[in-house]
Structure formats: C-alpha cells, structure tokens
LUMGURO-52874 format. One record per atom (N, C-alpha, C, O, CB): residue number from 0; residue in three letters; atom name; z, y, x. Coordinates in steps of 0.1 Angstrom, whole numbers. Each point is the difference from the previous one (the first is absolute). Glycine has a CB too. Layout:
# residues N
NUM; ALA; CA; Z; Y; X
...
***
This chain:
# residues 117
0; UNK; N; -351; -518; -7
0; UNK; CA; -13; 7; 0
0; UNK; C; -1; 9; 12
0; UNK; O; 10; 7; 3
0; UNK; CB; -11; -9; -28
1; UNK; N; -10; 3; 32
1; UNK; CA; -7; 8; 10
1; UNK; C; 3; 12; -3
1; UNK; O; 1; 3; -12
1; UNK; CB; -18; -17; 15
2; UNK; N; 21; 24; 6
2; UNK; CA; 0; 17; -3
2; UNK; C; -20; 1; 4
2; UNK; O; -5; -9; 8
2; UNK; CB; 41; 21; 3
3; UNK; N; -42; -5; -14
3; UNK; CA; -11; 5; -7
3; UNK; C; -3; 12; 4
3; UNK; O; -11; 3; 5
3; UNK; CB; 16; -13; -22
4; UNK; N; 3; 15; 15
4; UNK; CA; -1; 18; 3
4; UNK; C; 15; 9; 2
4; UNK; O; 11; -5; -4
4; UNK; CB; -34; 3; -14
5; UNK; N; 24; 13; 24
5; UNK; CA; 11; 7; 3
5; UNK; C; -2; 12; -6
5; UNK; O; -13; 2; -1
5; UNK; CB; 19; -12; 19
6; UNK; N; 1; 21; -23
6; UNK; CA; -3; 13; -5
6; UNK; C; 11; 9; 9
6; UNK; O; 13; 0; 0
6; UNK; CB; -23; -8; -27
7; UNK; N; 0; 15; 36
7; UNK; CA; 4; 10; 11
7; UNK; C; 0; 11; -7
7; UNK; O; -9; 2; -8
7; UNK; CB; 0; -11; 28
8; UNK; N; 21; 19; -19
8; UNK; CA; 3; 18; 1
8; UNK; C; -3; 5; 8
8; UNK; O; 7; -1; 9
8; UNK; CB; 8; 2; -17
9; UNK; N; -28; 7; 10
9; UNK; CA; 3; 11; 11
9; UNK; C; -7; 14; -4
9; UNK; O; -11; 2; -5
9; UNK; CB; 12; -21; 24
10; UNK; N; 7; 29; -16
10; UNK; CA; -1; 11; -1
10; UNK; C; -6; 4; -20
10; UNK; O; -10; 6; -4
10; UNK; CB; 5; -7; 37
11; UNK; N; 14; -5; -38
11; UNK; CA; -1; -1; -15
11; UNK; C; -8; -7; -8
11; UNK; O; 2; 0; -12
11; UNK; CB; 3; 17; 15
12; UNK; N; -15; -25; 2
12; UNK; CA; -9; -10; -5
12; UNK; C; 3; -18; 2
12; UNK; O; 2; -6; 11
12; UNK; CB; -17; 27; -6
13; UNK; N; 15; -24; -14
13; UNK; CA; 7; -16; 0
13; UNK; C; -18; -12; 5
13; UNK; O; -10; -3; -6
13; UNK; CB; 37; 9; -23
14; UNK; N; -24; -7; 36
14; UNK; CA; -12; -13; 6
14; UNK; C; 1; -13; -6
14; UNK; O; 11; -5; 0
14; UNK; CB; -9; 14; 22
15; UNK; N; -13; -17; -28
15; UNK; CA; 6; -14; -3
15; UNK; C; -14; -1; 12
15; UNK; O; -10; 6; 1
15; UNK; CB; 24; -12; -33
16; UNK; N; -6; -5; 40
16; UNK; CA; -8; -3; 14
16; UNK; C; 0; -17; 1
16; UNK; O; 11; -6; 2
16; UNK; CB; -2; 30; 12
17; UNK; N; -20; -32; -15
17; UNK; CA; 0; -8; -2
17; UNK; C; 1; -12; 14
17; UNK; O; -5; 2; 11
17; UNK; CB; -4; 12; -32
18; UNK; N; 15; -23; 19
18; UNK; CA; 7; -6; 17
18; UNK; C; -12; -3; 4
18; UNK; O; -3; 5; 11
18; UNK; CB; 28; -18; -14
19; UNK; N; -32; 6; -2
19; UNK; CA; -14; -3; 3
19; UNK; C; -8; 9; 11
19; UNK; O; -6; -2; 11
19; UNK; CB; 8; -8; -35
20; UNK; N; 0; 20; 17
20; UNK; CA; -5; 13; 8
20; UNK; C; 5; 7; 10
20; UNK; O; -5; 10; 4
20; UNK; CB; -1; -8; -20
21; UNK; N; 15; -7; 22
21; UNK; CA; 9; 5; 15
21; UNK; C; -5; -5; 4
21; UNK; O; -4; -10; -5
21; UNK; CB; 22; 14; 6
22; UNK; N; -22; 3; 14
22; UNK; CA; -2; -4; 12
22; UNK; C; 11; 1; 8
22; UNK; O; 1; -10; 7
22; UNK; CB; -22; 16; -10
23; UNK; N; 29; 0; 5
23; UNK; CA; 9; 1; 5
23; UNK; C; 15; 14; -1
23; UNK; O; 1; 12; -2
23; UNK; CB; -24; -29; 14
24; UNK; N; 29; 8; -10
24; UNK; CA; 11; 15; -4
24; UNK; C; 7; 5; 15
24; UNK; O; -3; -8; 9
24; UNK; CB; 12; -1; -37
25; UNK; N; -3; 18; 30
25; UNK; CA; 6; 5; 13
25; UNK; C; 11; 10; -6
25; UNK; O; 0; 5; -11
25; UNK; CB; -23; -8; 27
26; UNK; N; 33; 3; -4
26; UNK; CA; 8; 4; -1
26; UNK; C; -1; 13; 11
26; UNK; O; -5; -2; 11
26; UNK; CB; 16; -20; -23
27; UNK; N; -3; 36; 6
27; UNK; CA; -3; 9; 12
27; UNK; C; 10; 15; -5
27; UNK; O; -2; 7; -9
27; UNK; CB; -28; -19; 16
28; UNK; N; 40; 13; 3
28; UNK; CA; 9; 13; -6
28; UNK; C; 5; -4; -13
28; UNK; O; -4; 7; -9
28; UNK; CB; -10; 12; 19
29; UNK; N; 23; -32; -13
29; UNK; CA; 7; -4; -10
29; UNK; C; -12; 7; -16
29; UNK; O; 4; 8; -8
29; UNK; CB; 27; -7; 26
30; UNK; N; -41; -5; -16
30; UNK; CA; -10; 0; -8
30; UNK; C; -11; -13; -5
30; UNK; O; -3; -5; 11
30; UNK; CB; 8; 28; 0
31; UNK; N; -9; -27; -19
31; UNK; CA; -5; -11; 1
31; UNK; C; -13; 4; -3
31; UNK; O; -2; 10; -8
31; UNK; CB; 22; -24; 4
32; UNK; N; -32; 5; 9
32; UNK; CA; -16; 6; 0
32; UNK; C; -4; -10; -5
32; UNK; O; 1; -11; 5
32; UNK; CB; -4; 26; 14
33; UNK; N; -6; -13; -32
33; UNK; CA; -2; -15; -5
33; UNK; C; -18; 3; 3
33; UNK; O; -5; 11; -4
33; UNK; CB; 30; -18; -20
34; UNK; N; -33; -2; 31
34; UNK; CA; -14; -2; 7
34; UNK; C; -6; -6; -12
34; UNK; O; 5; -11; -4
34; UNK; CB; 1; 6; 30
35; UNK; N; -18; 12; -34
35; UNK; CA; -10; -12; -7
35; UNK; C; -14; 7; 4
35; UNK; O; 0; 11; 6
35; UNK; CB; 16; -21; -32
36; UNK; N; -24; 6; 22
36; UNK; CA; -19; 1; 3
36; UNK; C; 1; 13; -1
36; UNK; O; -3; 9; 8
36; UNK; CB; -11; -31; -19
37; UNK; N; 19; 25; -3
37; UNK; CA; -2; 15; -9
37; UNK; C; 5; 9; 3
37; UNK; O; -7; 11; 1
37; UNK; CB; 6; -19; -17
38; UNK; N; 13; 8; 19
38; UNK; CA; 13; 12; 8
38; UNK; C; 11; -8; 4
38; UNK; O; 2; -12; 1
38; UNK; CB; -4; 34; -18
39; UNK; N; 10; -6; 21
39; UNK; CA; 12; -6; 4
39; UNK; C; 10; 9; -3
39; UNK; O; -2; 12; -2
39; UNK; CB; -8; -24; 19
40; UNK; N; 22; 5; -18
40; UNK; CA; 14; 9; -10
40; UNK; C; 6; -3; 7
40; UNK; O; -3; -10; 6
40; UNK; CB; 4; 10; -29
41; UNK; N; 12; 8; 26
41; UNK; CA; 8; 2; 6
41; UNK; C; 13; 5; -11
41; UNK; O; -1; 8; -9
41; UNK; CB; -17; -5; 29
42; UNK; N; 28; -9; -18
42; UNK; CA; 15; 0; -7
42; UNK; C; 11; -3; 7
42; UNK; O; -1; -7; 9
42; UNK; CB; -10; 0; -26
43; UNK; N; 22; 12; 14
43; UNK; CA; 11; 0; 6
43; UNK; C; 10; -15; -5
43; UNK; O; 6; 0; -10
43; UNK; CB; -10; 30; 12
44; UNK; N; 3; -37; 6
44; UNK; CA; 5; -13; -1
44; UNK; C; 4; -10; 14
44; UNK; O; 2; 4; 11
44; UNK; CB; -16; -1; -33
45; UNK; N; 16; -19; 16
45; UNK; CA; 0; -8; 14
45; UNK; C; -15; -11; -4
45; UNK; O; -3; -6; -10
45; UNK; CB; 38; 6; 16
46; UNK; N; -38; 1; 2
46; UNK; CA; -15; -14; -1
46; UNK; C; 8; -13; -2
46; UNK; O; -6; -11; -1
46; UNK; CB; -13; 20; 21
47; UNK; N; 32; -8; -20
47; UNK; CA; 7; -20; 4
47; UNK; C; -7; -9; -14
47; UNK; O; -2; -12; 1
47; UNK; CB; 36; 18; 12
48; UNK; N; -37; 3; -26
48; UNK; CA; -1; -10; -12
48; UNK; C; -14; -2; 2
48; UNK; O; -3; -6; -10
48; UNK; CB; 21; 13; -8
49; UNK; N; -27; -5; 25
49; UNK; CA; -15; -5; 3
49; UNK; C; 2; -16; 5
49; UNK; O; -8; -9; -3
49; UNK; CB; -3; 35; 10
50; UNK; N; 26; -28; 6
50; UNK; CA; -2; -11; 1
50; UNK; C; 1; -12; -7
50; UNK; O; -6; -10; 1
50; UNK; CB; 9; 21; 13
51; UNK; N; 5; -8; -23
51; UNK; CA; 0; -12; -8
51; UNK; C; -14; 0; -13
51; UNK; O; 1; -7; -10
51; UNK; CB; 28; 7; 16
52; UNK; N; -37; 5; -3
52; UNK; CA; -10; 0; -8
52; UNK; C; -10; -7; 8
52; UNK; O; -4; 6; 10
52; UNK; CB; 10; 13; -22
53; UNK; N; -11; -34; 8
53; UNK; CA; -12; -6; 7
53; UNK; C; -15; 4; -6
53; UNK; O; -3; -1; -12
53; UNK; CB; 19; -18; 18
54; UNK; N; -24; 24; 3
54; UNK; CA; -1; -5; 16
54; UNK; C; 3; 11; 10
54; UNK; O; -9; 1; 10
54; UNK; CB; -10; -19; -16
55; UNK; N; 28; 27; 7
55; UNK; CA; 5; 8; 9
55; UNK; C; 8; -4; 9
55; UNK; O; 8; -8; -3
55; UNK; CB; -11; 21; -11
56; UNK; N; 3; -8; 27
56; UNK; CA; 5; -2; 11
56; UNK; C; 4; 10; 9
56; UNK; O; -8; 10; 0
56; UNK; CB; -3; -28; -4
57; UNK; N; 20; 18; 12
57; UNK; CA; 3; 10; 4
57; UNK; C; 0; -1; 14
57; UNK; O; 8; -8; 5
57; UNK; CB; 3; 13; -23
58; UNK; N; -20; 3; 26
58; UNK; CA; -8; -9; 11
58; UNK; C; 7; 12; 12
58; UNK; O; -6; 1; 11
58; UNK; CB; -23; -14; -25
59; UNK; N; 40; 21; 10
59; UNK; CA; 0; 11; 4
59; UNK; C; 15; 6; -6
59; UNK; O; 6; -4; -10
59; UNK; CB; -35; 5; 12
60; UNK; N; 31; 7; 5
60; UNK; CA; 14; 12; -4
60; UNK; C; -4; 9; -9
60; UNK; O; 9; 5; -8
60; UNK; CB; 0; -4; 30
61; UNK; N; -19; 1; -22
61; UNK; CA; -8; 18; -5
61; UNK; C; -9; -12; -7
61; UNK; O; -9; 8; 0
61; UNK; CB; 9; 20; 22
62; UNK; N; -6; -38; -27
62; UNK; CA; -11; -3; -5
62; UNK; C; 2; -13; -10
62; UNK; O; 8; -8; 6
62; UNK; CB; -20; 21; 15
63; UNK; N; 7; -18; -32
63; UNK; CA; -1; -14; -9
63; UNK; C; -15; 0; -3
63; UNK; O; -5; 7; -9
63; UNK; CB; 31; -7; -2
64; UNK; N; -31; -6; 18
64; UNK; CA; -12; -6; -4
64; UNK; C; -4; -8; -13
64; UNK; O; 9; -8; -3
64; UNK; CB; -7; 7; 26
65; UNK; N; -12; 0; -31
65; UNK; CA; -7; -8; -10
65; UNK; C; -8; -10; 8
65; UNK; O; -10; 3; 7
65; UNK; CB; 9; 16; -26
66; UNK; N; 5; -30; 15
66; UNK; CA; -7; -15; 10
66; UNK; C; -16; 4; -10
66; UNK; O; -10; -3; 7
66; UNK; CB; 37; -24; 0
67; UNK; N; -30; 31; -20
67; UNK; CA; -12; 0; -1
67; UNK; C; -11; 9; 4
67; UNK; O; -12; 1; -3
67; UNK; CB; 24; -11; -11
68; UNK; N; -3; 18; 24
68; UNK; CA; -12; 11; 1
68; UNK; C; 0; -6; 17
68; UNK; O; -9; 5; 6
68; UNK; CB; 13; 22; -26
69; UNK; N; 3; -38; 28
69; UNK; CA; -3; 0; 12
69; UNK; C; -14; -7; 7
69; UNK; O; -5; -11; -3
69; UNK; CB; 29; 14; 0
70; UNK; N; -27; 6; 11
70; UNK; CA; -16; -3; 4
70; UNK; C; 0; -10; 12
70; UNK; O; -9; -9; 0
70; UNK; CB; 0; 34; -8
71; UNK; N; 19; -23; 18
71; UNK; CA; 2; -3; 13
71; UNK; C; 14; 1; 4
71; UNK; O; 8; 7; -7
71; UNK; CB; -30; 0; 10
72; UNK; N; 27; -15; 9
72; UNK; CA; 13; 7; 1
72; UNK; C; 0; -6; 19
72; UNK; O; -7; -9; 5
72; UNK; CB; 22; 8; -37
73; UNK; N; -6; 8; 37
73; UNK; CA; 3; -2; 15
73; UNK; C; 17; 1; 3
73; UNK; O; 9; 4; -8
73; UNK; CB; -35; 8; 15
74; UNK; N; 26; -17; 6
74; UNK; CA; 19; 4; 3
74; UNK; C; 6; 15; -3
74; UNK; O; 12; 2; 1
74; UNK; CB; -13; -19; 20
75; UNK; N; -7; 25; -22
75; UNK; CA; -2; 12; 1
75; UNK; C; 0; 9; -11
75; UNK; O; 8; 9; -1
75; UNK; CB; -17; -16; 17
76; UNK; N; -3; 3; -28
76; UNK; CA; -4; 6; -14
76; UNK; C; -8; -9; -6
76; UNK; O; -5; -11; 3
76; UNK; CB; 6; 34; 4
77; UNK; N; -2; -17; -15
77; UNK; CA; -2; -7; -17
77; UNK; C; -12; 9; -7
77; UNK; O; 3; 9; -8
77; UNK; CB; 27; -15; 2
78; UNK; N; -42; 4; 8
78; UNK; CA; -12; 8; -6
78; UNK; C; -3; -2; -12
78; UNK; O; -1; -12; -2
78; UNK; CB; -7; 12; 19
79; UNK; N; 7; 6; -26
79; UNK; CA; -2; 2; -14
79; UNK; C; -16; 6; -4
79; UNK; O; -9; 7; 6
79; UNK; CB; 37; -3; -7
80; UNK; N; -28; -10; -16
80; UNK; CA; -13; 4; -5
80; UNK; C; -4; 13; 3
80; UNK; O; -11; 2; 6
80; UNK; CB; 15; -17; -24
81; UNK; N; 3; 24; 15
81; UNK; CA; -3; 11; 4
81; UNK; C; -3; 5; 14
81; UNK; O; -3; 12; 2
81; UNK; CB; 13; -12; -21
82; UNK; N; -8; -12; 30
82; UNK; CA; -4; 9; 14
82; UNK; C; 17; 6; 5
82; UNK; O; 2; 2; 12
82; UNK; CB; -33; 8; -22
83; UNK; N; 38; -8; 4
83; UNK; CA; 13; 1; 4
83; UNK; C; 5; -8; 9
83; UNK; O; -2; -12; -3
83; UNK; CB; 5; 18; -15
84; UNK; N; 4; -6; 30
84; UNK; CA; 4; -13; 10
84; UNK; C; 19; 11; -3
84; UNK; O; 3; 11; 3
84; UNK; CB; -34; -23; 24
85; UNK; N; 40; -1; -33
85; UNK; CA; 13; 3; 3
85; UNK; C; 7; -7; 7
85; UNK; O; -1; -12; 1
85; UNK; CB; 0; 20; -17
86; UNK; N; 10; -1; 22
86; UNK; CA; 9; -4; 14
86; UNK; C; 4; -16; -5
86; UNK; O; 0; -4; -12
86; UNK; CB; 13; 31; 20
87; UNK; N; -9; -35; 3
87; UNK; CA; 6; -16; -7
87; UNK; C; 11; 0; 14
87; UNK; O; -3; 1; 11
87; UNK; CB; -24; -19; -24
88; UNK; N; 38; 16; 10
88; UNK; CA; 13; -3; 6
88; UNK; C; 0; -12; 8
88; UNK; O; 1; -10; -7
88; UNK; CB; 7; 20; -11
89; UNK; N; -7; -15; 33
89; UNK; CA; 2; -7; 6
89; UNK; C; 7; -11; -6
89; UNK; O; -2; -12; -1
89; UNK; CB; -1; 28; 15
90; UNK; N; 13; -9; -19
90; UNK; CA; 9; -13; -3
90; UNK; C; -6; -4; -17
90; UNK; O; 3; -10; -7
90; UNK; CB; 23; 19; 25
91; UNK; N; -35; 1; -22
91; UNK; CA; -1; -9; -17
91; UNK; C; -11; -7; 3
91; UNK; O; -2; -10; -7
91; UNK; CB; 10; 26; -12
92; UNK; N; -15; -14; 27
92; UNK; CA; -13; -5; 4
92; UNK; C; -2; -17; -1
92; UNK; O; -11; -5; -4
92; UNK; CB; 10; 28; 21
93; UNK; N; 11; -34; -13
93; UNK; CA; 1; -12; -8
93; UNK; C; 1; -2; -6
93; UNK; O; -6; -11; -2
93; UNK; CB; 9; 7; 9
94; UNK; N; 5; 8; -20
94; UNK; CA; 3; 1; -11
94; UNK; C; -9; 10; -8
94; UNK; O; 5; 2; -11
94; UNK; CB; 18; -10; 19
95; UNK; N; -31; 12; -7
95; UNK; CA; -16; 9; -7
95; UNK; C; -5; -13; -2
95; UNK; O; -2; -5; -12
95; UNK; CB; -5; 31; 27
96; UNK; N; 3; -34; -4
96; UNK; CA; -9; -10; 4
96; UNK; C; 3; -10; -8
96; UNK; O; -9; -8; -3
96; UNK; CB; 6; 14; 24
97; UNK; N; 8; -7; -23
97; UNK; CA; 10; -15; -8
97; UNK; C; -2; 3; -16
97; UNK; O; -5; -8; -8
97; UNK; CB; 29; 3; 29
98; UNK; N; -19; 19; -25
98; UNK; CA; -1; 4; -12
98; UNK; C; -18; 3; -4
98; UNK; O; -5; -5; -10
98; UNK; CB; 34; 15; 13
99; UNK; N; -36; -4; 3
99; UNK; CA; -11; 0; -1
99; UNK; C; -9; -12; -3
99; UNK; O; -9; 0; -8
99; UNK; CB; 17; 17; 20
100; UNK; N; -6; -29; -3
100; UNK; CA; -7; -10; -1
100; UNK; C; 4; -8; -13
100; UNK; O; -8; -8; -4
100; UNK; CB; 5; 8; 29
101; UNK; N; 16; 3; -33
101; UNK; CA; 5; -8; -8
101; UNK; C; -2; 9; -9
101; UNK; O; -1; -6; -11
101; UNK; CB; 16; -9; 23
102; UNK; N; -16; 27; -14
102; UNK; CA; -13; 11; -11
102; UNK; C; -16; -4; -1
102; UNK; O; -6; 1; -11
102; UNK; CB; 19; 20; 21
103; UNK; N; -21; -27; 4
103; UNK; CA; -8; -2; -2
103; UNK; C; 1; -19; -10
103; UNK; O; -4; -4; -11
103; UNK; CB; -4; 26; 36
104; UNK; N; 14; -26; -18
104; UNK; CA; -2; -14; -9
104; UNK; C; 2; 0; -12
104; UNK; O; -5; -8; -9
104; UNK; CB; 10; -3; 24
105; UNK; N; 5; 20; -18
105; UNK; CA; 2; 0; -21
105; UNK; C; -11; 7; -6
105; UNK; O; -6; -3; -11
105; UNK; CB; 34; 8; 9
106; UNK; N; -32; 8; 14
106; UNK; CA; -15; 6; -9
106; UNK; C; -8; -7; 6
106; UNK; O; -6; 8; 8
106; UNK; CB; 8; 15; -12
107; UNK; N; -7; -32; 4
107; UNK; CA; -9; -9; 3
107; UNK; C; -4; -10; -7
107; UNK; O; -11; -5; 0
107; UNK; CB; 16; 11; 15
108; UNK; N; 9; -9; -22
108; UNK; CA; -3; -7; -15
108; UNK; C; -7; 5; -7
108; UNK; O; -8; -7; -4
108; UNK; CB; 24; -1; 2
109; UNK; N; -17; 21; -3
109; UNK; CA; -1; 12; -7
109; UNK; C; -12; 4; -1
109; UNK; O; -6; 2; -11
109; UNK; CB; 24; 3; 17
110; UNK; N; -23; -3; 6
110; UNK; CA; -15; 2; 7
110; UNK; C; -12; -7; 5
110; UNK; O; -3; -12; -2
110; UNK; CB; 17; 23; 5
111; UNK; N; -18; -6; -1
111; UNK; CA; -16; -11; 9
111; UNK; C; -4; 3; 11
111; UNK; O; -12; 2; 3
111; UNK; CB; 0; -5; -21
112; UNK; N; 21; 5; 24
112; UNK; CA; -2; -2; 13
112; UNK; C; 13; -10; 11
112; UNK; O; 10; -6; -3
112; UNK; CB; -26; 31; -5
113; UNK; N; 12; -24; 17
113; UNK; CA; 1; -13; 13
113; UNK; C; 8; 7; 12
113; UNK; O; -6; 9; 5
113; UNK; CB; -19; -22; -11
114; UNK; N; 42; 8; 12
114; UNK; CA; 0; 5; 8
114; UNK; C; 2; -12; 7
114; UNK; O; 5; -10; -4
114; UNK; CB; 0; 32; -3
115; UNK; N; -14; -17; 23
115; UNK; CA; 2; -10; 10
115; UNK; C; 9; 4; 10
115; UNK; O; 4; 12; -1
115; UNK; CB; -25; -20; -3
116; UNK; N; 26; 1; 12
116; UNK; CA; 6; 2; 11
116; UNK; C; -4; -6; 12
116; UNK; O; 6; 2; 11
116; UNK; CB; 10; 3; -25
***
C-alpha cells in the first residue's frame, strides 16, 4: 500500500502532512524543510526517505521535488505551482527528464489530458 501521509514533530506539535500536498522538501543546516501551499515545517532529520516515495525526485543536493506540482522545467530549474523555481543538478537533469515523462504517461491514464512532444 501507498504511504498517504507522514506525521512531522516540530517544536511540540505532531503534523499529519499529506504527500499529496508537498511541493517540495529541502534540505538546509542538517534540518529538513518540508514545502506545501499552506506552510512550511522544518525538523531535524535526513530528506533520503522522500526518495523512495513516488512521485518525488531529487533534482538537487538540498532539494526533492513532487513531479505533481511541476509546472515547467529547464537544465537549470524546475518551476512549481506555486511560482517557486528549484535549483536542478546538471548531472540529474537526464534522469529528471526520463523520470518525469514516465510520471506524465502513468498520470495520463489517470487524467484527461494529452501530452505531446
């Protein structure tokens, strides 16, 4: 079964944060920053268990992207719903591309809409 949701600690309050709802998480000062529409939390951890959670990607040293919030992307950065543009790694930058396009074709079953190339 799919994980769903995560429940974050910080500063005495437990978060149930739903995956759906990430935009993106980042890493910064052995702290982890979890990104959604609503806020943002910060906790003392490692980001590595986001990657194995699909559709996250880690496009970045400091950053794991949600393929559902991406709007746009370049060799460069990765723009999000929110108007956010995060850094994209030279070298992940083929492998974004590859994983992305093969995000768009499974949600595409899913959805109604059309990607061309």
């Amino acid at each position: 079964m799919a994980r769903r949701s995560i429940i974050v600690k910080h500063q005495g309050v437990s978060y149930n944060i739903k995956i759906e709802d990430l935009l993106y998480v980042e890493s910064s000062n052995k702290k982890v920053i979890l990104h959604t529409r609503a806020k943002t939390i910060e906790y003392s951890g490692r980001m590595c268990m986001f990657e194995a959670i699909q559709p996250f990607f880690r496009c970045h040293r400091c950053y794991i992207v949600n393929m559902r919030h991406v709007v746009s992307y370049s060799a460069n950065t990765i723009a999000l719903v929110n108007g956010r543009e995060i850094l994209m790694s030279r070298r992940r930058y083929p492998e974004f591309v590859e994983a992305y396009m093969e995000f768009l074709n499974i949600s595409s079953l899913d959805n109604d809409y059309l990607y061309v190339t």
